[in-house]
C-alpha positions in Angstrom: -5.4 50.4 208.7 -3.4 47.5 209.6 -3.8 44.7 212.0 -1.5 46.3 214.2 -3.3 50.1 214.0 -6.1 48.4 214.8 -5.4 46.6 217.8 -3.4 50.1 218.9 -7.0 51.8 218.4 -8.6 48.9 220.6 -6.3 49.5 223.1 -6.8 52.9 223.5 -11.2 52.6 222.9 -11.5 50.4 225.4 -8.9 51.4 227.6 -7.2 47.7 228.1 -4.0 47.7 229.9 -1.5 46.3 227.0 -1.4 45.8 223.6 -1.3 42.1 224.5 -4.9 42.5 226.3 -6.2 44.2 223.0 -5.3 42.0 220.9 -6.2 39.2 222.7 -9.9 41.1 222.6 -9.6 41.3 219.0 -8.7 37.5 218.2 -11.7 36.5 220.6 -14.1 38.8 218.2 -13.1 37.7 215.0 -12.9 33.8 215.7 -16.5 34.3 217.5 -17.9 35.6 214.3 -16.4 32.7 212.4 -17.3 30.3 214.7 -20.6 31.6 214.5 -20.5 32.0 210.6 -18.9 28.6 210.2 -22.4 27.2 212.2 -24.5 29.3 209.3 -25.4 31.6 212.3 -26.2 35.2 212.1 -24.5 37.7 214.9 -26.6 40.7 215.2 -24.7 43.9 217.2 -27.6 46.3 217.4 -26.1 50.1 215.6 -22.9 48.2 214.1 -24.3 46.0 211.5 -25.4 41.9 211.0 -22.8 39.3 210.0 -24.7 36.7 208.4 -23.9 33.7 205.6 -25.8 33.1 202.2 -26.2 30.4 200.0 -24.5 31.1 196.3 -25.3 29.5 193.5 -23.0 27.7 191.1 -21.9 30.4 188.0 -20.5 29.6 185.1 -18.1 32.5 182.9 -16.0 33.0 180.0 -12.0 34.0 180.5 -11.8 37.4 178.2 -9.4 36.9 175.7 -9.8 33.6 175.0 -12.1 30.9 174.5 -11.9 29.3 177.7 -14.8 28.6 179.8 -14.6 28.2 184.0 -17.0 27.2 186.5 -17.3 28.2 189.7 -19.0 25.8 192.1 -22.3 26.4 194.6 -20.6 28.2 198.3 -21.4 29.5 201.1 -20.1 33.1 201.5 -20.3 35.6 204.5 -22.0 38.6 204.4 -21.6 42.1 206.3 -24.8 44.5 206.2 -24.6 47.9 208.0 -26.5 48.8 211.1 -28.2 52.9 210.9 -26.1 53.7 213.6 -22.7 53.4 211.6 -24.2 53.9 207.9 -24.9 57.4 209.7 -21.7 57.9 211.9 -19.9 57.1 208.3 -21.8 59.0 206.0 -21.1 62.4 208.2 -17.5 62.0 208.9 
């Protein structure tokens, strides 16, 4: 589904008025979660799921094929984790 599908199904769920309004809805979310995110915050929507951040640790790998050896710095990364109420709704479709 793509940006644009998505929005459409916004629209239509929550019954906004243009596809202007819904996408406007959309942006909001999404830069709320990073704002949120970027401030190592955790946003909790009780039957969706938990956005949250972890710490990970610096790793260090080999390219295959050759001898070359990269390392990947310490980051934060985000992290999604499933509410019941969709694991469920997704696991029965």
């Amino acid at each position: 589904m793509t940006k644009a599908d998505f929005v459409e199904l916004v629209q239509k769920n929550g019954e906004f008025e243009s596809k202007a309004a819904a996408e406007r809805a959309v942006k909001a979310f999404t830069d709320s979660i990073t704002e949120a995110l970027v401030k190592k915050e955790s946003v909790a929507l009780v039957g969706f799921g938990t956005f949250t951040t972890v710490e990970v640790a610096e790793k260090s790998g080999k390219v295959p094929g050759t001898d070359k050896t990269y390392t990947k710095p310490a980051h934060t990364a985000p992290k999604f984790k499933m509410g019941k109420t969709l694991k469920d709704a997704v696991a029965n479709a």
